[in-house]
C-alpha positions as a Markdown table, in Angstrom:
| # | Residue | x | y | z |
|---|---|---|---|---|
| 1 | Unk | 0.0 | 0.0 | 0.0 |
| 2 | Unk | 1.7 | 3.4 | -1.1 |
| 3 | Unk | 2.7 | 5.7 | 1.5 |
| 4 | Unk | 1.9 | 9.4 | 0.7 |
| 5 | Unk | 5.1 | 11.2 | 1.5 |
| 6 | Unk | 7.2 | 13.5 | 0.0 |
| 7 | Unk | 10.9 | 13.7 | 0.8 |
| 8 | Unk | 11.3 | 16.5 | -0.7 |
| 9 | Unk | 9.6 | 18.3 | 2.0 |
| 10 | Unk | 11.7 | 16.7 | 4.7 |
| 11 | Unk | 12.9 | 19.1 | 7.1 |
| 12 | Unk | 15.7 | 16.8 | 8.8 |
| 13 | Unk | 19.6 | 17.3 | 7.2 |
| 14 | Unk | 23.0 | 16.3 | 7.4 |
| 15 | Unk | 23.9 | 18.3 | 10.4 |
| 16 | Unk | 21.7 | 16.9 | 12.6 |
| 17 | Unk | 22.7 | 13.1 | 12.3 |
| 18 | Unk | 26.0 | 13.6 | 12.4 |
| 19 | Unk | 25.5 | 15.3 | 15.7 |
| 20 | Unk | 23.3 | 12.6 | 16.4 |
| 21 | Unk | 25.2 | 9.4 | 16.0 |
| 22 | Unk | 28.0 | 10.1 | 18.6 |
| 23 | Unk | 25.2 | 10.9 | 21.0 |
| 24 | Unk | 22.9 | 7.4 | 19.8 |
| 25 | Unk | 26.8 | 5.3 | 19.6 |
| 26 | Unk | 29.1 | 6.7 | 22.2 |
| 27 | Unk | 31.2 | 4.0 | 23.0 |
| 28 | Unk | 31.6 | 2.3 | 19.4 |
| 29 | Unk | 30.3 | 2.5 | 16.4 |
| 30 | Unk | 28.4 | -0.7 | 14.9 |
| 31 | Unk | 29.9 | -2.2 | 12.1 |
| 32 | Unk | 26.8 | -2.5 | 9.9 |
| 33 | Unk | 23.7 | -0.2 | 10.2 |
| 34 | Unk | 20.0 | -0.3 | 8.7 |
| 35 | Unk | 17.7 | 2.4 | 8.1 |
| 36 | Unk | 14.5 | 1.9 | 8.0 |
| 37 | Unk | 12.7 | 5.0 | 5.8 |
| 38 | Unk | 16.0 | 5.9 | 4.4 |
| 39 | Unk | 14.2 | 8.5 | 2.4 |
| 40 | Unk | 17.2 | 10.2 | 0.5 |
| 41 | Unk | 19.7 | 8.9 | 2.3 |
| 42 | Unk | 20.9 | 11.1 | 4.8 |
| 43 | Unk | 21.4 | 9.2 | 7.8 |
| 44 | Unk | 23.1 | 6.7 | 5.8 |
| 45 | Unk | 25.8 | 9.7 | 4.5 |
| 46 | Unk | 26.4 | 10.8 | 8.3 |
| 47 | Unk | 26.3 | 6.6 | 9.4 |
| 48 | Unk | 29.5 | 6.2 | 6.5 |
| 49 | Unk | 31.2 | 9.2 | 7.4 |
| 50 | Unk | 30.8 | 8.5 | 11.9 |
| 51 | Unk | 33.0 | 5.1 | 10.3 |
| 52 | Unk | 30.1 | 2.7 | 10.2 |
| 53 | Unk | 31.0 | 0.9 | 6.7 |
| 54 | Unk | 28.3 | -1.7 | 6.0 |
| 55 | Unk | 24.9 | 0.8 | 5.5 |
| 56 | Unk | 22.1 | 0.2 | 3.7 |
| 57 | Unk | 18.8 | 2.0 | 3.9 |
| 58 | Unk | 15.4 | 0.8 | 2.7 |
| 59 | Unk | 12.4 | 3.2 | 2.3 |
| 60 | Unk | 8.4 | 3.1 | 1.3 |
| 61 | Unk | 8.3 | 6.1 | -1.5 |
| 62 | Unk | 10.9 | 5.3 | -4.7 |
| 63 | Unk | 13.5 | 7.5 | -4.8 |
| 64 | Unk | 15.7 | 9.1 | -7.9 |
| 65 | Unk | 19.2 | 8.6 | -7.8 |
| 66 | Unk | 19.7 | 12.1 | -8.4 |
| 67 | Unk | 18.0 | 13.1 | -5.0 |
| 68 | Unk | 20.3 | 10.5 | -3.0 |
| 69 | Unk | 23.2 | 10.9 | -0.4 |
| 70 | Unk | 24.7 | 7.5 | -1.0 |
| 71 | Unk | 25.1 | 5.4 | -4.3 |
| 72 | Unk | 21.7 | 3.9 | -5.1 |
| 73 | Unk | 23.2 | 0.4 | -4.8 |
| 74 | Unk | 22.6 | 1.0 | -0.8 |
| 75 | Unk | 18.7 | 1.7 | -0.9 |
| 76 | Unk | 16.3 | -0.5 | -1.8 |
| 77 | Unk | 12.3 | -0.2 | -2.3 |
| 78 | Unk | 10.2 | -2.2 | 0.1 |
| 79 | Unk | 6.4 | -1.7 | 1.0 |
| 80 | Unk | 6.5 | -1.0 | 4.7 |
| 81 | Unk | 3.2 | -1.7 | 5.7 |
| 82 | Unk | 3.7 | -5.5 | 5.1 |
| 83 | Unk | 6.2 | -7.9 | 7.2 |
| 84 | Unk | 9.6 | -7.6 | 5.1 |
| 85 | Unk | 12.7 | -9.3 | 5.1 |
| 86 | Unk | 16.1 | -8.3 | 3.7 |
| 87 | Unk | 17.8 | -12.0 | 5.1 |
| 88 | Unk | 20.8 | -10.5 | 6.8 |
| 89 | Unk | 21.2 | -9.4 | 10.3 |
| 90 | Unk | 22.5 | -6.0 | 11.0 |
| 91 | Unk | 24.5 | -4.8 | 13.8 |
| 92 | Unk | 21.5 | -2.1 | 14.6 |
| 93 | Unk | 18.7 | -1.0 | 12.9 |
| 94 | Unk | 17.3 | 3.1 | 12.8 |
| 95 | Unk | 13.7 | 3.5 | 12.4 |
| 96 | Unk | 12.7 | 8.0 | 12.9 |
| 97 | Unk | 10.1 | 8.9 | 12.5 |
| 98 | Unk | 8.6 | 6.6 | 10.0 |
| 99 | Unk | 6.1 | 4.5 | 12.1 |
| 100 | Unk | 4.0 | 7.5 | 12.5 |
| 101 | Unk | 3.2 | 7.3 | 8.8 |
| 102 | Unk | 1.6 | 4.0 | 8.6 |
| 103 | Unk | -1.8 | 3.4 | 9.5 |
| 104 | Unk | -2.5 | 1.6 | 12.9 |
| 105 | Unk | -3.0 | -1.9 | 12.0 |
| 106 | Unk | 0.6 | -1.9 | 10.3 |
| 107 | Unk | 2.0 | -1.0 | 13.5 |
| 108 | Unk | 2.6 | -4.2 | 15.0 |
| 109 | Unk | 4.0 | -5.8 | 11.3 |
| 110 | Unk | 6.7 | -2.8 | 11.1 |
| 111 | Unk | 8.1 | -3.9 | 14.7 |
| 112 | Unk | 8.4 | -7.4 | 14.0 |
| 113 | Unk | 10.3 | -6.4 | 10.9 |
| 114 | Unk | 12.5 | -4.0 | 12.8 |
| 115 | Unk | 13.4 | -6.5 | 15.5 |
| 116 | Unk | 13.5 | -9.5 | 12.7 |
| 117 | Unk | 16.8 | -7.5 | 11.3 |
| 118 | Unk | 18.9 | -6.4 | 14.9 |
| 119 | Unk | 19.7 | -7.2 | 18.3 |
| 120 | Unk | 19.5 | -3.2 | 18.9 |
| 121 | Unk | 16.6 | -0.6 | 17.6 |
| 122 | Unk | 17.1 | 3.0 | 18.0 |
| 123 | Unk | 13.6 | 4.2 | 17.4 |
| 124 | Unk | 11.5 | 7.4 | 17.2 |
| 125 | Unk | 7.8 | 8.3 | 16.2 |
| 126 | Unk | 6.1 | 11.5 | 16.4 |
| 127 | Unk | 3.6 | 12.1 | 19.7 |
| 128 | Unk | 0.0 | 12.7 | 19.5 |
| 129 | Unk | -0.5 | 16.2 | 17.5 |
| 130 | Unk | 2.9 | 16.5 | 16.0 |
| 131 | Unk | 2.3 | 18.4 | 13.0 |
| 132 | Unk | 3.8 | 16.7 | 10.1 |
| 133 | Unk | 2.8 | 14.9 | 6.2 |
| 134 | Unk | 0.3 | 11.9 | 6.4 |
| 135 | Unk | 0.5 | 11.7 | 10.4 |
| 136 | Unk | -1.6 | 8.3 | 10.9 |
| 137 | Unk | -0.7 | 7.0 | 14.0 |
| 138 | Unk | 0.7 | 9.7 | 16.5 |
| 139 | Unk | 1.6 | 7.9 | 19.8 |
| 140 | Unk | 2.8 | 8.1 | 22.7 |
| 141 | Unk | 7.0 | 6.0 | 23.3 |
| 142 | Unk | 4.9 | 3.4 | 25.9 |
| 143 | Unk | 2.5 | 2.3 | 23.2 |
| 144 | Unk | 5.6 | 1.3 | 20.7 |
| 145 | Unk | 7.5 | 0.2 | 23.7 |
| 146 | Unk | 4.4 | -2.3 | 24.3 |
| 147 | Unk | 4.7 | -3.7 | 20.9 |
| 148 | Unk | 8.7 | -4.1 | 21.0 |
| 149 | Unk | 8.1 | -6.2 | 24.4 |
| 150 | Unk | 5.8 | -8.1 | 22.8 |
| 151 | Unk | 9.0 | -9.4 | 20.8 |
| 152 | Unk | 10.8 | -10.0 | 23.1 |
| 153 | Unk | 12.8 | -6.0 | 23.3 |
| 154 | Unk | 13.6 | -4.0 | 26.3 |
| 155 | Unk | 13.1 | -0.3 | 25.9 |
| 156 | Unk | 15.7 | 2.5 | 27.5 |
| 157 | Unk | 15.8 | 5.8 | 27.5 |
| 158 | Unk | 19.5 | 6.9 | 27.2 |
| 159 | Unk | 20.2 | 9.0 | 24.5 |
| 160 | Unk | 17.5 | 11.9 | 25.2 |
| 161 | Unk | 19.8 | 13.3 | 27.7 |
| 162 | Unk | 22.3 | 13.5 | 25.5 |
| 163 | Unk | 20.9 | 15.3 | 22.9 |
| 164 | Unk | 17.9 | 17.4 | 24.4 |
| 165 | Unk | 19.5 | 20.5 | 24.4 |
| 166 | Unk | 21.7 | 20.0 | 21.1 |
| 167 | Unk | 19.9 | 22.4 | 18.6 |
| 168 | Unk | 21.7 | 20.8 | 15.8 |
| 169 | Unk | 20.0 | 18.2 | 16.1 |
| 170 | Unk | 16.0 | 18.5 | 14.7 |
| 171 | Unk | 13.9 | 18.4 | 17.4 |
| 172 | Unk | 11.0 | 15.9 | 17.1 |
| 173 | Unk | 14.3 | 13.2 | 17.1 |
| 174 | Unk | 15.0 | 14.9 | 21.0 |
| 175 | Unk | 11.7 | 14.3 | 21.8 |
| 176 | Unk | 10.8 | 11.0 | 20.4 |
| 177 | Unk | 14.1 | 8.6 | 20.5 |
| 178 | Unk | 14.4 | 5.4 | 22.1 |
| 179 | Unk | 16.5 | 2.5 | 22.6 |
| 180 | Unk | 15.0 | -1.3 | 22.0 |
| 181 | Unk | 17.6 | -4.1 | 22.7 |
| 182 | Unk | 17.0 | -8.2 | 22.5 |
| 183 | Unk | 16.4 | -9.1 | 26.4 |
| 184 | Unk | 13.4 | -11.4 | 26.1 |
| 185 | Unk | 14.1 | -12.0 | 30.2 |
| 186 | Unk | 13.0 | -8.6 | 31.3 |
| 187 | Unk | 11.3 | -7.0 | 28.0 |
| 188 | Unk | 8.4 | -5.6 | 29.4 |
| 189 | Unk | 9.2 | -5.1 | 33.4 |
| 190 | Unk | 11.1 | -2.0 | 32.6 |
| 191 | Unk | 9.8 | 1.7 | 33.3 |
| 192 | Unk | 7.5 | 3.2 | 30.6 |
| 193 | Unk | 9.4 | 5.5 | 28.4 |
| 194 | Unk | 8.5 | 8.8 | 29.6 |
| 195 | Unk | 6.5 | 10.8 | 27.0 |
| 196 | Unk | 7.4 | 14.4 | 26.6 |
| 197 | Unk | 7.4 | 17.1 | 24.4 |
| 198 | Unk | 10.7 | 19.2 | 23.6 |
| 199 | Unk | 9.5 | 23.3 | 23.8 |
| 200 | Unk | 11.1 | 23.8 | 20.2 |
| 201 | Unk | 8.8 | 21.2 | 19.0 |
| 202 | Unk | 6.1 | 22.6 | 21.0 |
| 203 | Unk | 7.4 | 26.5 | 19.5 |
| 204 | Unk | 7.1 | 24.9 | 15.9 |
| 205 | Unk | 3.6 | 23.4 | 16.6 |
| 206 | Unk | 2.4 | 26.9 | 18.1 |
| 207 | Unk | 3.4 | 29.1 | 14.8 |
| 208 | Unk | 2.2 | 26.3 | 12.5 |
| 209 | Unk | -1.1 | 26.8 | 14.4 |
| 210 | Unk | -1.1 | 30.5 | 14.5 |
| 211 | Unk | -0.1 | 30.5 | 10.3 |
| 212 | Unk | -3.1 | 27.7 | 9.7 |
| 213 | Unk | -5.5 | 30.7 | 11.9 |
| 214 | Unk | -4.6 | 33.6 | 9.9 |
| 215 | Unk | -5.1 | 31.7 | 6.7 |
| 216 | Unk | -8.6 | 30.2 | 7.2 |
| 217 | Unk | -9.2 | 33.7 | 8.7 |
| 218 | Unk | -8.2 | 35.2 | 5.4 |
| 219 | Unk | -9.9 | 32.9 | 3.9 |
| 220 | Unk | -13.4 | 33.4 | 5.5 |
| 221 | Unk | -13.1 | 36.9 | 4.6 |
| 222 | Unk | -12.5 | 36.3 | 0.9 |
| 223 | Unk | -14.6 | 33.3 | -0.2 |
| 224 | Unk | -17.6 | 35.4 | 1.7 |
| 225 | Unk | -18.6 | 33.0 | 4.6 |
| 226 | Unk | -18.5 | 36.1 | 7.5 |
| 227 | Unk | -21.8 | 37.3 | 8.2 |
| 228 | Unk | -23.4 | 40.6 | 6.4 |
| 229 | Unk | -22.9 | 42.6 | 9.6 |
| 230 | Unk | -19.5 | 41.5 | 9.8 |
| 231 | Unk | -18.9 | 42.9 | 6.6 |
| 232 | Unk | -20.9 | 46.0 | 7.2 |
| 233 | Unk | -19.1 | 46.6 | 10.7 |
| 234 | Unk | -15.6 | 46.1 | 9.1 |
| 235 | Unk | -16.6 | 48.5 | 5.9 |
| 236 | Unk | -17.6 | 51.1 | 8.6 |
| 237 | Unk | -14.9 | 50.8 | 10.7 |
| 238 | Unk | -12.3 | 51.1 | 7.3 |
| 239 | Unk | -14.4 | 54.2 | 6.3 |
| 240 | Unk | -14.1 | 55.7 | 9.5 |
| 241 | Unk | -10.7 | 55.5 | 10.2 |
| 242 | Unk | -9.9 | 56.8 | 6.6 |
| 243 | Unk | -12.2 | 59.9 | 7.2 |
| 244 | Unk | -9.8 | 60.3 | 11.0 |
| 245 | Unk | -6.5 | 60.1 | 9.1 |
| 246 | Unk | -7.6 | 62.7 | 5.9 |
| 247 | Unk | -9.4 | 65.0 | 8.6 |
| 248 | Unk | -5.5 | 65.1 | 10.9 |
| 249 | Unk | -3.8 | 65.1 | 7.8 |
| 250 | Unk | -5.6 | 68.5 | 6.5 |
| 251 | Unk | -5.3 | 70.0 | 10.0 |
| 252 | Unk | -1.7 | 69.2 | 9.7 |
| 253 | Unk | -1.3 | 71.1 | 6.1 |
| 254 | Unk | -3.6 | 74.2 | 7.7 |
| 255 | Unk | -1.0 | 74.0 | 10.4 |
């Protein structure tokens, strides 16, 4: 089932991975490295250059060579709202802000797919009322966190720290990233992952708001849907106030 995205709209760029990674990876880097919703590749361009040398990426929309950060030989088309397989393992798999994308009953498929690939999951999805394109499923980290138990994945919360106040970095990633791991012995006893909201993504979410206001305002006004006396009390108030300003301005010249 097609996905309706458009990368080129996507907001995230190289600096911010490359500030990420250290942060997600600070002891060593993995030697290979999957991401999941590649889109054009950027993650996989910081993941090459932080020394990771086996990346591949794999991504919902098709994608032009032309538009990609890495040769096209390391991204691959694969419908992500069905169970997939690749038949390799990988060191660690990203998933950021993808899951948020599909629609609900997919959710559960995508995770099994995730964990099917790694022993390690570093994961984000946007929060309820995240503004962003073809936002299905906004959740809250405990309900992925529920599904990751389910197969058998411990969830931690190690890397916000890190990064929350690291502006390079885009912020719905400082909000929304988690780590899953393989520990079927305690998946599921651990803490919730706390949900928050970062105040930059709340500041972006605000002036989106504000914009969307003004513009249906604007467009009440024009296409004719305020009432008559609307109308009549704005024409009124418009003549008035240009009668006021020609009236001071010819005091002003008798002056």
């Amino acid at each position: 089932m097609p996905v309706n995205f458009d990368h080129a709209l996507n907001q995230s760029g190289l600096e911010g991975s490359r500030a990420a990674l250290p942060a997600i990876f600070p002891h060593a880097a993995p030697a290979s490295l999957l991401d999941v919703g590649c889109g054009t590749g950027t993650w996989l361009k910081a993941a090459l250059e932080f020394g990771i040398p086996d990346v591949f990426g794999i991504d919902g929309v098709e994608l032009s060579a032309d538009t990609l950060h890495v040769p096209g030989t390391r991204v691959a088309k694969r419908d992500l709202t069905q169970p997939w397989t690749l038949e390799r393992q990988f060191d660690a798999v990203l998933c950021l802000e993808v899951a948020e994308h599909l629609p609900p009953e997919h959710a559960g498929a995508l995770v099994e797919s995730l964990t099917r690939h790694a022993p390690l999951v570093i994961f984000s999805a946007a929060c309820p009322d995240q503004a962003g394109q073809h936002h299905v499923n906004c959740q809250w980290p405990a309900y992925w966190q529920a599904l990751f138990n389910r197969c058998g994945y411990r969830c931690d919360d190690p890397v916000r720290p890190r990064i929350w106040d690291d502006d390079r970095i885009e912020p719905w990633y400082r909000q929304n990233l988690f780590i899953a791991r393989n520990d079927p012995s305690t998946a599921g006893t651990e803490p919730r992952v706390p949900a928050i909201v970062h105040p930059d993504t709340f500041r972006t979410a605000l002036v989106a708001s504000v914009a969307a206001g003004v513009e249906e305002g604007f467009t009440r006004v024009r296409d004719g849907r305020m009432t008559p006396g609307w109308y009549l009390a704005g024409f009124v108030n418009a003549a008035t106030q240009k009668i006021r300003r020609a009236l001071g301005q010819d005091r002003g010249a008798r002056r």
